[in-house]
LOLO-401413 format. One line per field, with one value per residue (C-alpha): residue number from 1; chain; x, y, z. Coordinates in steps of 0.25 Angstrom, whole numbers, padded with zeros to 4 digits, always signed. Example, Ala and Ser with C-alpha at 12.3 -4.5 7.8 and 13.67 -1.06 7.14 Angstrom:
<recs>
num [1,2]
chaine [A,A]
px [+0049,+0055]
py [-0018,-0004]
pz [+0031,+0029]
</recs>
This chain:
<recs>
num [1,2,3,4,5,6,7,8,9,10,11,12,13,14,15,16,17,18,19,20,21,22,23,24,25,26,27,28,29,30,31,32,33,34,35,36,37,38,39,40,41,42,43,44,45,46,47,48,49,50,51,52,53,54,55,56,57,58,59,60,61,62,63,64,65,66,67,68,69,70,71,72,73,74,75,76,77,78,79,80,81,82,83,84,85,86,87,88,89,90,91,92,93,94,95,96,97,98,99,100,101,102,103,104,105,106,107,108,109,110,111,112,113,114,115,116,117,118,119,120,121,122,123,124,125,126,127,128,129,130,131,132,133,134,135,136,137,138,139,140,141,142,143,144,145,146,147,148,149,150,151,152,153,154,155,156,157,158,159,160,161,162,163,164,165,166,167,168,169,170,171,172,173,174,175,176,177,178,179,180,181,182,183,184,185,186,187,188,189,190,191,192,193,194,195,196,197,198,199,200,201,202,203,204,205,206,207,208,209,210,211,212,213,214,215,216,217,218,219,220,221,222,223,224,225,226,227,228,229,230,231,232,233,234,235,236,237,238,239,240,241,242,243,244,245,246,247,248,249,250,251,252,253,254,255,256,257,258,259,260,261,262,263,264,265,266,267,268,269,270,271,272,273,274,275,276,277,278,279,280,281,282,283,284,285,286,287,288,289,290,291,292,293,294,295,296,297,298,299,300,301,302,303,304,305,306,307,308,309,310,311,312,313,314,315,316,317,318,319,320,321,322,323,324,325,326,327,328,329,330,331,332,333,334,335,336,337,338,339,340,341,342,343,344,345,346,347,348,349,350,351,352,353,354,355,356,357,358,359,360,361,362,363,364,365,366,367,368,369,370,371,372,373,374,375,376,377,378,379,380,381,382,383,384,385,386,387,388,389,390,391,392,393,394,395,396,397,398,399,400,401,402,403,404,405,406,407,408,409,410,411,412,413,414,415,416,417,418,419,420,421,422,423,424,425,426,427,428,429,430,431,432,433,434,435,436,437,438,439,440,441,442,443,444,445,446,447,448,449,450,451,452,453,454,455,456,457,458,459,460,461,462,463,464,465,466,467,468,469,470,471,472,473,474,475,476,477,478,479,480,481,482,483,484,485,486,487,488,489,490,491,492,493,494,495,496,497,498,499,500,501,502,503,504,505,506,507,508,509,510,511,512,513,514,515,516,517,518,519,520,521,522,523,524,525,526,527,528,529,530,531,532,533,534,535,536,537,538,539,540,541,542,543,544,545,546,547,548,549,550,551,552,553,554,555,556,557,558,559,560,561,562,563,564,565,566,567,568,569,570,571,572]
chaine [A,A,A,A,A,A,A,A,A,A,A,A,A,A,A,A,A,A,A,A,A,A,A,A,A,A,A,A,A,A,A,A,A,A,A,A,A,A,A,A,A,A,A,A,A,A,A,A,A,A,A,A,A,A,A,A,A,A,A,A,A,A,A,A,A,A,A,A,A,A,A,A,A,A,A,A,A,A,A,A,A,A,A,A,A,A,A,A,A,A,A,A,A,A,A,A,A,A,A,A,A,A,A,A,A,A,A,A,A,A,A,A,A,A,A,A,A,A,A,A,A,A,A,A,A,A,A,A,A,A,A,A,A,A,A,A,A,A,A,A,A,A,A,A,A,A,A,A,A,A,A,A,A,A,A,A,A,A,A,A,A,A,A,A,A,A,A,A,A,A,A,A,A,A,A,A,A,A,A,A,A,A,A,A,A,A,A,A,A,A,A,A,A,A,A,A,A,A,A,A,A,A,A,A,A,A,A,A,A,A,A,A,A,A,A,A,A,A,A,A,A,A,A,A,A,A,A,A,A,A,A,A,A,A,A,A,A,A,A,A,A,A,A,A,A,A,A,A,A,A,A,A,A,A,A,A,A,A,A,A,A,A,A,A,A,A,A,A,A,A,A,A,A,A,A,A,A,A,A,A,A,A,A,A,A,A,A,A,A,A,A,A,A,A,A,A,A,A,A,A,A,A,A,A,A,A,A,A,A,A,A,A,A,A,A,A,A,A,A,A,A,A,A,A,A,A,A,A,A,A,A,A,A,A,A,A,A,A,A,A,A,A,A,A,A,A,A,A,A,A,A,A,A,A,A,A,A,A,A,A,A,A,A,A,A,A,A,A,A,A,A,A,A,A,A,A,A,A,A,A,A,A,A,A,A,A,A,A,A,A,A,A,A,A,A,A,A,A,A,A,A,A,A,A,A,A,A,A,A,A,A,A,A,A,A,A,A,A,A,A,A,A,A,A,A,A,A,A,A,A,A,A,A,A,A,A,A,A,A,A,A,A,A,A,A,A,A,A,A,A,A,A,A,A,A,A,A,A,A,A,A,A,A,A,A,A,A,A,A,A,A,A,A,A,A,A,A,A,A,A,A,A,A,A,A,A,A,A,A,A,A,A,A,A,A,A,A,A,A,A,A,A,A,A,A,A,A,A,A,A,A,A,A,A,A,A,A,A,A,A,A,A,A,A,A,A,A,A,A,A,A,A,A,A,A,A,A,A,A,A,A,A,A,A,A,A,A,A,A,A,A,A,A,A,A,A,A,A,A,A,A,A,A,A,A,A,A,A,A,A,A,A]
px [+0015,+0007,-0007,-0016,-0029,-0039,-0053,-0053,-0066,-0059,-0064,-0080,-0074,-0074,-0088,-0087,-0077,-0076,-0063,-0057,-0042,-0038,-0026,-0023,-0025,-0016,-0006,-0004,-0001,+0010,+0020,+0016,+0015,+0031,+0035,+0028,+0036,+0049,+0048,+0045,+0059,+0066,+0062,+0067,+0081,+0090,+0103,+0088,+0087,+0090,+0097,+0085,+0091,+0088,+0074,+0068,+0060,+0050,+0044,+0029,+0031,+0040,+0039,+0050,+0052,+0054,+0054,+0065,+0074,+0073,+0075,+0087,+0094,+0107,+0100,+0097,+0107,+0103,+0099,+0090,+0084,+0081,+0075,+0065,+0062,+0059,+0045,+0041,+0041,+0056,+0061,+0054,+0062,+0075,+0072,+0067,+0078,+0089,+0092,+0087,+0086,+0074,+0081,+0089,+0075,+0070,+0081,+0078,+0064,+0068,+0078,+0069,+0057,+0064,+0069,+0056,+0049,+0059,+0051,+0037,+0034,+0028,+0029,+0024,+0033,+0046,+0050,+0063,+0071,+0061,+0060,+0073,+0073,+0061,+0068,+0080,+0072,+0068,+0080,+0085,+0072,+0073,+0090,+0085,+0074,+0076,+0061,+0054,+0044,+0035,+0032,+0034,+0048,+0054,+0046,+0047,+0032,+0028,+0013,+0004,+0004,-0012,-0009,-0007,+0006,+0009,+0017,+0018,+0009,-0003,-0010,-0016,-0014,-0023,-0013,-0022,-0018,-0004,-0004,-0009,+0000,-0007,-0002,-0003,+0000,-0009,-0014,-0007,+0005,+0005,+0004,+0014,+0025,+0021,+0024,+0038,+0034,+0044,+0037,+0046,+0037,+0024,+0017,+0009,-0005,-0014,-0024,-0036,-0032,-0042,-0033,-0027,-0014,-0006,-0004,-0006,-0002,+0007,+0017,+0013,+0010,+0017,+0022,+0022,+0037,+0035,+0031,+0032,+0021,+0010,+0001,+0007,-0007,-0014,-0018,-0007,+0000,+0013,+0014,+0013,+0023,+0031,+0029,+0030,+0043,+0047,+0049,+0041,+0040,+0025,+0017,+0004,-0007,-0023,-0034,-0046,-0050,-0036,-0028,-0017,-0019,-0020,-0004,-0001,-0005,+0001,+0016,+0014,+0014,+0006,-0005,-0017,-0031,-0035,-0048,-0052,-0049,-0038,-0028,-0030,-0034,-0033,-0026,-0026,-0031,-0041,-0053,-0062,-0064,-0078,-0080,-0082,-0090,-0075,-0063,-0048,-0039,-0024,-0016,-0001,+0006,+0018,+0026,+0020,+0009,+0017,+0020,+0004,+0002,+0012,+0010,-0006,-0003,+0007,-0003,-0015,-0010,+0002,-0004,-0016,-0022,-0036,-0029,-0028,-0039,-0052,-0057,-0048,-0052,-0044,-0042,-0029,-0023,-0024,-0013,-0018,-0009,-0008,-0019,-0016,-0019,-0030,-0036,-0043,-0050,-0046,-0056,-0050,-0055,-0051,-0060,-0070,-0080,-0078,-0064,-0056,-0040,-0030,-0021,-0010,-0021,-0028,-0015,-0012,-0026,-0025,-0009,-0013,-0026,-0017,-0007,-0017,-0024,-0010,-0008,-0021,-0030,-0043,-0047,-0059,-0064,-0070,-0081,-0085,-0094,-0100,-0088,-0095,-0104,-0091,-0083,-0097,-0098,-0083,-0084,-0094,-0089,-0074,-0082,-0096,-0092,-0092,-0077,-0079,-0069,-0057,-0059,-0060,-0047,-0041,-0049,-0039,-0027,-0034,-0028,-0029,-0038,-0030,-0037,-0039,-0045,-0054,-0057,-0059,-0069,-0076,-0081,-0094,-0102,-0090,-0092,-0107,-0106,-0116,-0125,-0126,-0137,-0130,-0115,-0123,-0129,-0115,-0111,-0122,-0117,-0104,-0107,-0115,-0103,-0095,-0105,-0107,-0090,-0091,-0100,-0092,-0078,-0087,-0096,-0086,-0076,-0066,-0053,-0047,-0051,-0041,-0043,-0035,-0032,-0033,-0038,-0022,-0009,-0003,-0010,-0002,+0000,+0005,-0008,-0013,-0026,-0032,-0020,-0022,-0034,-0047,-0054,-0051,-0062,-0052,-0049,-0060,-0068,-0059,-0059,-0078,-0075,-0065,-0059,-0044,-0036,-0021,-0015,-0004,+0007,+0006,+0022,+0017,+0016,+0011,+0017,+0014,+0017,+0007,-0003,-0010,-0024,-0035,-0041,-0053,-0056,-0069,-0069,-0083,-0082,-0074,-0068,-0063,-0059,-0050,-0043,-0040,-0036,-0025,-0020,-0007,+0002,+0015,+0013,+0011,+0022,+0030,+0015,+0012,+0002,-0005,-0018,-0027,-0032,-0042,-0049,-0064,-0064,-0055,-0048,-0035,-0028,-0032,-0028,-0014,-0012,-0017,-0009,+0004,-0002,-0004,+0012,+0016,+0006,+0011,+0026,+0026]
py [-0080,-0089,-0093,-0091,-0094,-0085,-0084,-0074,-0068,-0062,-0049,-0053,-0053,-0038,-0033,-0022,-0014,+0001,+0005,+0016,+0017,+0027,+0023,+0039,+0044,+0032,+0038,+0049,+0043,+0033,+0045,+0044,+0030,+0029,+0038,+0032,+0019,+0026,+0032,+0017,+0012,+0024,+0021,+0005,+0007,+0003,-0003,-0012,-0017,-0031,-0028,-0028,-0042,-0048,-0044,-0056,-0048,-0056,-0056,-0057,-0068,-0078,-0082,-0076,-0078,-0063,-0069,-0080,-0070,-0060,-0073,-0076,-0064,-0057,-0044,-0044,-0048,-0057,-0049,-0041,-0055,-0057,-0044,-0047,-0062,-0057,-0054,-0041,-0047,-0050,-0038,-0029,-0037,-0034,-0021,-0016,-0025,-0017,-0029,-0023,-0009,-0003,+0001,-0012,-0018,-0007,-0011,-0025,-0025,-0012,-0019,-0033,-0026,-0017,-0030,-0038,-0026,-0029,-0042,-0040,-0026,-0025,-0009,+0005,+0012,+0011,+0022,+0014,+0026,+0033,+0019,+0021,+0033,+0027,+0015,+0024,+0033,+0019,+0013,+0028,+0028,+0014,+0016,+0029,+0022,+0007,+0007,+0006,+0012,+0004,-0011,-0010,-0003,-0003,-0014,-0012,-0012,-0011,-0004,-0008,+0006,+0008,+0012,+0028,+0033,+0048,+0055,+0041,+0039,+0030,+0026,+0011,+0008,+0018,+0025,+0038,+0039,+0039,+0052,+0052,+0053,+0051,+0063,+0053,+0038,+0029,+0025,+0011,+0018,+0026,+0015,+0006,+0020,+0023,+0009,+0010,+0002,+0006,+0008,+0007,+0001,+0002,-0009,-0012,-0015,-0016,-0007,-0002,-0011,-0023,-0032,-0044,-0043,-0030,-0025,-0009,+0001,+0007,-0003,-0013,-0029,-0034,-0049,-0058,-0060,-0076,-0077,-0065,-0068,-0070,-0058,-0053,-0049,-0037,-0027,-0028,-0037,-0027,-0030,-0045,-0044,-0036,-0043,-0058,-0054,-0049,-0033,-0030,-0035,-0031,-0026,-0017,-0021,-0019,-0028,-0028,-0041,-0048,-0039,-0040,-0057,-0057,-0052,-0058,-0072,-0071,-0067,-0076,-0066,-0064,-0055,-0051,-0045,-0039,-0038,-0021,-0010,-0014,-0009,+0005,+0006,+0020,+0030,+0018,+0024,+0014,+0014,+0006,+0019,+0019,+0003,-0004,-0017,-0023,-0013,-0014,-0017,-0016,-0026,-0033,-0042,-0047,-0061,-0069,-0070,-0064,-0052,-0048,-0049,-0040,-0029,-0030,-0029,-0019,-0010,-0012,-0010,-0001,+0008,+0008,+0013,+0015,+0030,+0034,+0027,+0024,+0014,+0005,-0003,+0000,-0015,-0020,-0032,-0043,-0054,-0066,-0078,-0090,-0098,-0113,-0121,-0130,-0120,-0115,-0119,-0115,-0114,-0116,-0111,-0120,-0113,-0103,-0109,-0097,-0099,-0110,-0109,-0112,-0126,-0120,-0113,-0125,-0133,-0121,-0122,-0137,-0136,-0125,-0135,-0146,-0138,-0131,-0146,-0151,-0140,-0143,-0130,-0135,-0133,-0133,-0131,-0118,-0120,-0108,-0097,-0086,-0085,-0081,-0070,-0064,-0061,-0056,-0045,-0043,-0042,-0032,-0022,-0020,-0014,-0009,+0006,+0000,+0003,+0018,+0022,+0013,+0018,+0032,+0029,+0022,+0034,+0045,+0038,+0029,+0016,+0005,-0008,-0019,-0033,-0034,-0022,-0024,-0036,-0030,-0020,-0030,-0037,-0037,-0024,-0020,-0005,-0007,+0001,-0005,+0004,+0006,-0005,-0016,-0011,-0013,-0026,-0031,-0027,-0035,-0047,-0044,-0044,-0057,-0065,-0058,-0065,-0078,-0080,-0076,-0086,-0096,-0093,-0094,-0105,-0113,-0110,-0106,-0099,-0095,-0097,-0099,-0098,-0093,-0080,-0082,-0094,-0094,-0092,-0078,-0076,-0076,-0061,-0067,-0063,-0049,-0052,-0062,-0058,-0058,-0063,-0062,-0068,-0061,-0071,-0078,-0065,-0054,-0065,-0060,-0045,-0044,-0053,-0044,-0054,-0055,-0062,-0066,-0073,-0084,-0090,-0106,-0105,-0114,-0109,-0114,-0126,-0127,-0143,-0145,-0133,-0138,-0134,-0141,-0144,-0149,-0136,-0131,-0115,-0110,-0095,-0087,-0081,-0096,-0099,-0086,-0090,-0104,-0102,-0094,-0105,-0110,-0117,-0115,-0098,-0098,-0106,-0100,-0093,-0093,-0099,-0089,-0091,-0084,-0085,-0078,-0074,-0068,-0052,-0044,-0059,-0054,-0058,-0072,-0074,-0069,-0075,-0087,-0085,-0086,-0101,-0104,-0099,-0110,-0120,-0118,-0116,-0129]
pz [-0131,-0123,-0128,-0116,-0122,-0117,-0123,-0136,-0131,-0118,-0121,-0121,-0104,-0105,-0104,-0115,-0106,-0110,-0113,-0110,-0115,-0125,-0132,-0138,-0121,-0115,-0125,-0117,-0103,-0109,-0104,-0091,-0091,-0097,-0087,-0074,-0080,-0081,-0066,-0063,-0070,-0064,-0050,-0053,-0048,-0057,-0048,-0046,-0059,-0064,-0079,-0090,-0095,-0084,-0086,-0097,-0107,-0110,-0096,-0101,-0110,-0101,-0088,-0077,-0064,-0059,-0043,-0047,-0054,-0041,-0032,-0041,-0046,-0041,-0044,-0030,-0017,-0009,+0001,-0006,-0009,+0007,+0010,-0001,+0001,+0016,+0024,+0026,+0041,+0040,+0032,+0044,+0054,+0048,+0044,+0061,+0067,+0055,+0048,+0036,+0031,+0026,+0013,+0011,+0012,+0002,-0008,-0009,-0012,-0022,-0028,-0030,-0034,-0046,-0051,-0050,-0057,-0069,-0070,-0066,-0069,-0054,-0051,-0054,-0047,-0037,-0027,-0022,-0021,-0012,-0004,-0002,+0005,+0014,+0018,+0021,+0031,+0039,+0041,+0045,+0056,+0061,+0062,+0071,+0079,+0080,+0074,+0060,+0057,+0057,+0052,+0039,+0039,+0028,+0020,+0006,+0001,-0014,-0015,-0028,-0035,-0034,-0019,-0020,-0015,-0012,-0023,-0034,-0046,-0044,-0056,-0049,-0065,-0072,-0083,-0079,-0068,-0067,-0064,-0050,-0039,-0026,-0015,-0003,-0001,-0001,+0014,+0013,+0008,+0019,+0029,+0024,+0024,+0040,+0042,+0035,+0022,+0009,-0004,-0016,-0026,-0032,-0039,-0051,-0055,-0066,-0073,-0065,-0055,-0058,-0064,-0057,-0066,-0065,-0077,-0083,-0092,-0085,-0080,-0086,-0081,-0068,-0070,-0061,-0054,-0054,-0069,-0078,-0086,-0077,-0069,-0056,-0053,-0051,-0047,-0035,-0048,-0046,-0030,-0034,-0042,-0031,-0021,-0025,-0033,-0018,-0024,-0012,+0004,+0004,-0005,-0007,-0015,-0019,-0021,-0025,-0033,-0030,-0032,-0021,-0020,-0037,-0037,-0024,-0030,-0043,-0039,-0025,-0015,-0002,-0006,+0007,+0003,+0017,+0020,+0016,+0024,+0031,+0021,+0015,+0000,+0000,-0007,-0020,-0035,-0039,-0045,-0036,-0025,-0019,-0022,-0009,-0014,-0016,-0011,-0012,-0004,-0002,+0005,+0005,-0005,+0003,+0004,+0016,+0023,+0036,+0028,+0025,+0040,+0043,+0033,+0037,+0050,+0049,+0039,+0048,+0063,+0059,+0048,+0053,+0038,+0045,+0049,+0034,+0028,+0034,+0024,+0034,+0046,+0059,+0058,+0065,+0059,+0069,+0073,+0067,+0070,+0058,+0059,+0063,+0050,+0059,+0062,+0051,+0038,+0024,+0011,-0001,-0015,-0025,-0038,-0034,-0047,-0056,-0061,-0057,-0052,-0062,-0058,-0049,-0041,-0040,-0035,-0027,-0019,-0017,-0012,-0001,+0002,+0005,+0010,+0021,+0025,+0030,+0038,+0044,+0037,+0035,+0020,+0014,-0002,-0004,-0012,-0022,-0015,-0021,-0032,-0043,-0035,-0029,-0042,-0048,-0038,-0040,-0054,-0052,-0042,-0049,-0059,-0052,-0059,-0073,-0071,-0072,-0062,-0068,-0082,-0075,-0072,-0085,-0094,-0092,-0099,-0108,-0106,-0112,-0104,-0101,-0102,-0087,-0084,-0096,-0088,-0074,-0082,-0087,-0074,-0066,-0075,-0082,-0086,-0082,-0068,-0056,-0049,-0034,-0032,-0042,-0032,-0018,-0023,-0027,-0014,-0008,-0015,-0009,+0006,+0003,-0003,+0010,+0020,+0011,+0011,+0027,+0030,+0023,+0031,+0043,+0041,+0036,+0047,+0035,+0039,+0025,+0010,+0001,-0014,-0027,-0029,-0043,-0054,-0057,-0053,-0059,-0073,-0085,-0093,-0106,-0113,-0110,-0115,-0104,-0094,-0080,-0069,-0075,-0063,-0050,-0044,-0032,-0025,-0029,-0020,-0009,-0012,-0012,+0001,+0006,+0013,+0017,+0007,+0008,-0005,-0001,-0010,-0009,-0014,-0026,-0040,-0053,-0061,-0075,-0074,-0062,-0066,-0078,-0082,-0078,-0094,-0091,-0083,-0090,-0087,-0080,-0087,-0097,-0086,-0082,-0097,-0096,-0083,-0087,-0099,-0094,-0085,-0096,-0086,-0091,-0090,-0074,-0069,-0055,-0053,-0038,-0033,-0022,-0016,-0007,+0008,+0013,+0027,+0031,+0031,+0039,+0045,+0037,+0047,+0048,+0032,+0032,+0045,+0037,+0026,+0037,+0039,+0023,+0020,+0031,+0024,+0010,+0015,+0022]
</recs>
């Protein structure tokens, strides 16, 4: 086992946390939980299946490279290896002009997903036969009518498993609450049917949902599919791992501290924040209902820049979700064409002074800075602003009820804490809850760092910020003790901003032989000392390296649309 290094005193980090597992109670949901697995392995068809001994069993203790494997195998025809390496934009295409069936489509992404589970231990639940069946009646209505139904005909969709779904267990990774079954679908669910979307998967997710690494104890951690042993992210970890091993031609996730761009970076997928209400969070377990000083929000992890656009504006103006839910805004998603790169000016946030990127993000940011200037993008240094007062009042919100409604929801089966939930627990207050007054005024500190990050994007006649999604690239999992993100810093910024932000691979990834650490870096916080310690070049090597880009509030648009322009930067 690989010696990571961290400090001995970690648990001092934990604020004297209540626990509330009970290991005689938890005894008495394992049935449930054995049998919730077995329907899982059941619903994995089995003509699907790569044979076990292909399967390395050592996945958590060696790197593999689940991504080459699926790229390489003869498991899957080359045919099947088309459909899934193709846009959402192209498989629609084919599939209206007849080129493609709905269920051939179907049976790749099925087929490439069961195998990819194998692997990364990515989903919760598969429906493929009932898929089947959905994307049989498609091509039966369009062979009829000459039409699809709409602009998501027959796109196979994986949806992260928090996100309710009529008649299917939807525990969000509480054990207690694998017994809820939800008696109508969530309203993004129900948009992206009516718009001819084919669910055949759902996808993984950590404990209470706060952790930035996917792991549970229910199914387990999801790898990541470029390196077994490193985090494919969380909460959306298991539509990372989806979605950037191609199991998927879309995916669905949440975020509410990184958690769509976390898992996005890590398994170098395309990941969009939007600004809220424009997508639908309703119909969602979760523990953060009636908290509106930083909300959720739900958006794509797809594989370009193109294809966010085209989901967004298909969700929006098609599925028009305000007609179900009011929380959202009768907001039509615009045209917005790519920017000209003169035209606009980029800030880049090379460290934002609390905890400092790891090498290959380092080499990452100044690779797109030098990339972006001989295009003709105008980039400037963003110097830190307000960093530390922006992860303060975060820290402080995700646990404004002293955690009462999450250990509500952990109580009933007794679970036992994982390290990153002690660790979620443990910021701001920790179990202290805040009062009405102390949650207005951090409310009021919040609408202040909105107006002082406002004025900056106008004063200074900045376009985009781009920044790191993370201090590193994927995090290693080797070590269960300090596994994972412990500073979310470089995307809760985005989510008490509420501003749009898409994550974009740069189509590098991390070299141990270049990447080595900076060892006269002296750390400014125990929180530092964690997150560089972890940084052992030699675990992370094949990590993509993904950054973020993000716009002013409610210009989504104008970020993906920018995001088109940074693809044909960094393919160039």
């Amino acid at each position: 086992m690989v010696e990571i290094g961290a400090p001995k005193d970690i648990q001092k980090l934990y604020n004297f946390v209540d626990d509330v597992s009970d290991s005689e109670l938890f005894e008495t949901w394992k049935p449930k939980i054995r049998a919730y697995l077995a329907d899982l392995d059941k619903e994995a068809i089995e003509e699907y299946r790569v044979p076990s001994t292909e399967v390395p069993k050592d996945l958590d203790e060696k790197s593999f490279d689940t991504v080459e494997f699926l790229n390489e195998t003869k498991h899957l025809s080359e045919e099947e290896k088309r459909i899934t390496d193709s846009s959402v934009v192209d498989i629609e295409k084919e599939i209206a002009s007849k080129k493609l069936s709905s269920v051939a489509v179907l049976k790749a992404f099925a087929h490439r997903a069961v195998i990819l589970n194998q692997f990364t231990n990515f989903a919760t639940q598969f429906f493929i036969r009932e898929a089947l069946t959905k994307a049989q009646e498609l091509d039966d209505y369009i062979s009829k009518t000459g039409k699809t139904v709409g602009p998501l005909h027959g796109i196979p969709i994986s949806v992260k498993e928090q996100i309710g779904m009529a008649g299917k267990v939807t525990h969000g990774g509480w054990v207690a609450w694998l017994d809820f079954i939800p008696k109508e679908d969530a309203t993004t669910v129900k948009v992206l049917k009516d718009l001819g979307a084919v669910m055949y998967v759902r996808t993984n997710e950590p404990q209470t949902l706060m952790h930035l690494d996917s792991n549970n104890n229910i199914t387990g951690r999801t790898r990541n599919p470029f390196n077994s042993i490193l985090s494919a992210g969380g909460s959306s970890g298991g539509e990372g791992a989806c979605v950037g091993g191609r199991g998927s031609a879309i995916g669905v996730g949440s975020d509410i501290g990184g958690s769509i761009r976390a898992p996005a970076a890590f398994c170098g997928a395309w990941g969009f924040r939007p600004t809220t209400r424009r997508i639908s969070t309703a119909g969602g377990v979760s523990s953060g209902k009636g908290q509106e000083t930083i909300v959720a929000v739900e958006g794509p992890l797809a594989h370009s820049a193109e294809d966010v656009d085209y989901f967004m504006k298909s969700y929006i103006n098609s599925g028009k979700p305000w007609e179900e839910d009011p929380w959202c805004i009768p907001l039509p998603w615009r045209e917005v064409a790519k920017p000209k790169a003169s035209d606009i000016t980029v800030a880049i946030i090379y460290d934002n002074g609390l905890v400092a990127p790891h090498p290959p993000i380092a080499r990452g940011l100044n690779a797109v800075a030098e990339k972006l200037k001989a295009a003709g993008v105008n980039v400037i240094k963003f110097e830190p602003l307000e960093a530390e007062e922006a992860y303060d009042v975060c820290c402080q919100i995700y646990t404004c009820d002293g955690n009462l409604a999450q250990k509500a929801m952990l109580k009933p089966s007794g679970e036992p804490l994982l390290p990153l939930t002690k660790w979620a627990f443990s910021m701001g207050n920790g179990d202290k809850a805040l009062s009405i007054i102390d949650n207005r005024n951090l409310t009021a500190r919040r609408d202040n760092l909105r107006k002082v990050y406002n004025d900056y994007f106008v004063k200074n006649k900045v376009d985009f910020i781009i920044s790191p999604t993370y201090v590193g690239v994927a995090p290693c999992t080797v070590d269960d003790g300090i596994a994972g993100p412990f500073f979310w810093g470089y995307t809760s910024l985005w989510n008490i901003l509420d501003l749009p932000t898409l994550v974009a691979p740069t189509g590098l990834s991390q070299d141990p032989k270049i990447d080595t650490p900076n060892k006269d870096y002296k750390p400014r916080s125990y929180v530092d000392k964690i997150e560089q310690n972890k940084y052992i070049p030699e675990l992370f090597e094949k990590a993509p390296i993904c950054l973020q880009l993000t716009g002013r509030r409610y210009f989504d648009e104008e970020v993906v649309a920018f995001g088109e322009l940074f693809e044909d930067v960094m393919n160039a």
